[in-house]
SEVEXVEX-447608 format. One line per 5 residues: number of its first residue (from 1); their letters; for each residue x, y, z of C-alpha. Coordinates in steps of 0.1 Angstrom, whole numbers. Each point is the difference from the previous one (the first is absolute). Example, Ala and Ser with C-alpha at 12.3 -4.5 7.8 and 13.67 -1.06 7.14 Angstrom:
1	AS	123 -45 78 ~ 14 34 -7 .
% end
This chain:
1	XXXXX	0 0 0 ~ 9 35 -13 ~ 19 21 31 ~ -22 34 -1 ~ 11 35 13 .
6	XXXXX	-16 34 2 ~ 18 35 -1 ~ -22 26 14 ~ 7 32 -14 ~ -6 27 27 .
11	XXXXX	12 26 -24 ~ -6 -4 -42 ~ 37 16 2 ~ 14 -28 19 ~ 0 -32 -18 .
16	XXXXX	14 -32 2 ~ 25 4 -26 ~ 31 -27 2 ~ -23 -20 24 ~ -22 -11 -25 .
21	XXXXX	26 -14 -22 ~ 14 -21 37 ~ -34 -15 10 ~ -4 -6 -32 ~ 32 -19 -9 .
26	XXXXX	-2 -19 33 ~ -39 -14 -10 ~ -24 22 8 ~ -32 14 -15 ~ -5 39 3 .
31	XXXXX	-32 19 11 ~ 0 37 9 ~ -19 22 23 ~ -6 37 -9 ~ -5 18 37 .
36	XXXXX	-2 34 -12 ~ -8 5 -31 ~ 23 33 -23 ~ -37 21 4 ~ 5 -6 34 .
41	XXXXX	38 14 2 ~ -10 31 20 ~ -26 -13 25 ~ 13 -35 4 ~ -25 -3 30 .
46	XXXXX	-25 -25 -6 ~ -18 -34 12 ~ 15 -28 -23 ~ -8 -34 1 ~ 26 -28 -2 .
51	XXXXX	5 -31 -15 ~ 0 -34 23 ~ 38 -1 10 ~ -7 -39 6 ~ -6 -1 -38 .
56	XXXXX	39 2 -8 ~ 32 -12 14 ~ 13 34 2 ~ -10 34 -4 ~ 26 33 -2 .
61	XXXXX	-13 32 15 ~ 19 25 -24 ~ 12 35 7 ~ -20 28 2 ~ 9 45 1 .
66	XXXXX	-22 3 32 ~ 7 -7 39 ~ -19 -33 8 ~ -5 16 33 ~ -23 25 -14 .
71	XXXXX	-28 5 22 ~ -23 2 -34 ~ 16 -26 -15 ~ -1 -24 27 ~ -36 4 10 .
76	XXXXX	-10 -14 -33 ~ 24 -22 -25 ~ 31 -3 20 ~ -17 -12 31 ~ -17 -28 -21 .
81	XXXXX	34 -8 -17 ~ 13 -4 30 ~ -25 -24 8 ~ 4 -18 -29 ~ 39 -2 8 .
86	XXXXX	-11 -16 31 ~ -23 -25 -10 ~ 22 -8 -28 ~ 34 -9 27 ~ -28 -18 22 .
91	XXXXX	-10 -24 -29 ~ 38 -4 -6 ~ -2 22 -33 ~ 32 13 -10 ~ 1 38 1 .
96	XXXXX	31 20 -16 ~ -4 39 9 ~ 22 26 -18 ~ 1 35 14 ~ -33 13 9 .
101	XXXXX	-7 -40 -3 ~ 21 -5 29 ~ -9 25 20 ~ -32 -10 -4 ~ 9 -32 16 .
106	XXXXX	18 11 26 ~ -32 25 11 ~ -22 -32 -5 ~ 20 -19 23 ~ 3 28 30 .
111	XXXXX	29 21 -12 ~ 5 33 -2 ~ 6 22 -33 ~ 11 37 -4 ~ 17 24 -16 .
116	XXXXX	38 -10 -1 ~ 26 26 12 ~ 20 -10 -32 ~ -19 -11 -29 ~ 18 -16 -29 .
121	XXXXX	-5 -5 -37 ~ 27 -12 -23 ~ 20 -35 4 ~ 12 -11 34 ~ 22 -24 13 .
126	XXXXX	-21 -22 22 ~ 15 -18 30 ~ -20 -35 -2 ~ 2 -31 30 ~ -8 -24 -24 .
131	XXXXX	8 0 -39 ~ -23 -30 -7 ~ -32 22 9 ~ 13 35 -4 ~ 29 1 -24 .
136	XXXXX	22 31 13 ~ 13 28 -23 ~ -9 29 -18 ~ -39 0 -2 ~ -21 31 -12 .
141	XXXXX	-19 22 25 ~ -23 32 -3 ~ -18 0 37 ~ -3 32 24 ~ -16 -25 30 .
146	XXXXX	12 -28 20 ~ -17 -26 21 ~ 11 -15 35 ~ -6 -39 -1 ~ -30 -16 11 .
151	XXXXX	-1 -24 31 ~ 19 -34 -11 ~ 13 13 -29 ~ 39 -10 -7 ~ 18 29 -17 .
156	XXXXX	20 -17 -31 ~ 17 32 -19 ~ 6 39 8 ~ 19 36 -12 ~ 9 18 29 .
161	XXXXX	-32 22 -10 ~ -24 -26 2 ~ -13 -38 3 ~ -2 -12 -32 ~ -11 -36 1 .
166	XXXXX	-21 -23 31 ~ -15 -36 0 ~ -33 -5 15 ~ -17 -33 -2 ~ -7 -3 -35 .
171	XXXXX	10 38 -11 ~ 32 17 -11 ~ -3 36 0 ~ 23 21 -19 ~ 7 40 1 .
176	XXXXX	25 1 -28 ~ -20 -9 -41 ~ 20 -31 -13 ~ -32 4 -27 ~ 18 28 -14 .
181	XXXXX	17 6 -35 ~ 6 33 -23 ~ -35 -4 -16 ~ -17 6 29 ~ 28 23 15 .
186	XXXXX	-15 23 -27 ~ -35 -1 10 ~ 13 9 36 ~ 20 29 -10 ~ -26 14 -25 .
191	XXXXX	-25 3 32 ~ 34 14 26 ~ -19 39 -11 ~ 12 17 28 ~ 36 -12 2 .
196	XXXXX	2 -17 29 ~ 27 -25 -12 ~ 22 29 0 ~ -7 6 30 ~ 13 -33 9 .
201	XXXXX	32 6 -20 ~ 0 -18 -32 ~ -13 18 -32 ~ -24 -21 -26 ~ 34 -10 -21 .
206	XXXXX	19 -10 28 ~ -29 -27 10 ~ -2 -7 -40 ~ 38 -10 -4 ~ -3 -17 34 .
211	XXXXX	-28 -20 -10 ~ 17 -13 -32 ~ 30 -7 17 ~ -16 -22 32 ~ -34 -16 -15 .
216	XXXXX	18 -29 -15 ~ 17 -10 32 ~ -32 12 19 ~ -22 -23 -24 ~ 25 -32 8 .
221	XXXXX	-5 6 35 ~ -39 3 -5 ~ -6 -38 -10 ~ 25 -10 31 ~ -24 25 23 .
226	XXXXX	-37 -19 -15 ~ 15 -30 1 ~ 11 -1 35 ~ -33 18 12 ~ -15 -25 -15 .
231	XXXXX	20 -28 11 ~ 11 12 36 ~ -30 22 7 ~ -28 -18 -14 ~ 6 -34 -3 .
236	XXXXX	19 -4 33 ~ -20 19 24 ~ -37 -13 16 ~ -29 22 -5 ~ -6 23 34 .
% end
């Protein structure tokens, strides 16, 4: 039987990019989710209703521009995302979150998230525990919060600005985008209006000829990152 997985896309700017062409190698069929909609882009507010988590092996809550601790936003779809997260690591559903994606777990679970002292966006180097799970090395970034870990959560990778990778039960959550290449690069910088990568410290080319020279590498240690959430996460641990 067909593996299935299902990449919610909290933002229609943040796709799943190089994931897709992972799950897909390793097996799996591909369904999407549309949270907000692009004629929703500047009231993302709004009750959504989600698919049945138990329906798929894994699902991927995707990045997304706003806080997921917006009090707006968490009174309607992120509150039910986060229950979905829940019930989805309850019923021993694998659950991959990338930026806002893992912050969402971590706020699902009874950790904290907030605005980070020192936001980054360009490519890291990420301190990782354990290379079969989380693959250390230069990974992309573009976050201005953080999250403090939820109870019984281990902590597997980290910049001295941030976590940037826990296990709990049957989800990984991850604050860097492995997902990313120069494709979608250019859908985030067309939408960076006000400058604040800049503001950061690197300039739209800089991120462009950074991106062309780490995606390769980045996309090699992609395939070892899915594969060992799905091999040591997943696969290994009982439902909760």
């Amino acid at each position: 039987m067909t593996s299935k997985v299902l990449f919610l896309r909290n933002d229609p700017t943040a796709t799943e990019a190089m994931l897709a062409d992972v799950f897909t190698e390793f097996g799996f069929d591909i369904d999407t989710f549309d949270v907000v909609r692009p004629d929703r882009d500047d009231a993302p507010a709004g009750d959504v209703i989600f698919p049945d988590p138990t329906d798929y092996d894994v699902i991927v809550p995707l990045g997304a521009r706003w806080p997921v601790y917006d009090e707006a936003l968490r009174n309607s779809w992120v509150g039910a995302e986060m229950d979905m997260v829940r019930r989805a690591v309850d019923a021993g559903v694998g659950v991959l979150g990338v930026c806002f994606g893992g912050q969402l777990i971590a706020q699902a679970f009874g950790g904290s998230v907030s605005r980070s002292p020192a936001p980054e966006v360009g490519w890291y180097d990420v301190a990782a525990d354990d290379d079969q799970v989380v693959p250390g090395g230069r990974w992309f970034q573009w976050h201005f919060d953080r999250w403090t870990l939820p109870p019984g959560a281990i902590e597997i990778a980290r910049t001295p600005a941030a976590s940037q990778a826990f296990v709990l039960g049957t989800a990984l959550a991850l604050q860097f985008h492995p997902e990313l290449d120069s494709e979608l690069l250019e859908l985030w910088l067309a939408h960076d209006r006000d400058g604040e990568v800049a503001g950061i410290g690197s300039s739209h080319d800089e991120l462009r000829l950074q991106t062309k020279e780490f995606t390769d590498d980045a996309a090699a240690r992609l395939r070892l990152l899915v594969r060992g959430f799905l091999n040591e996460v997943v696969r290994a641990r009982p439902s909760t």
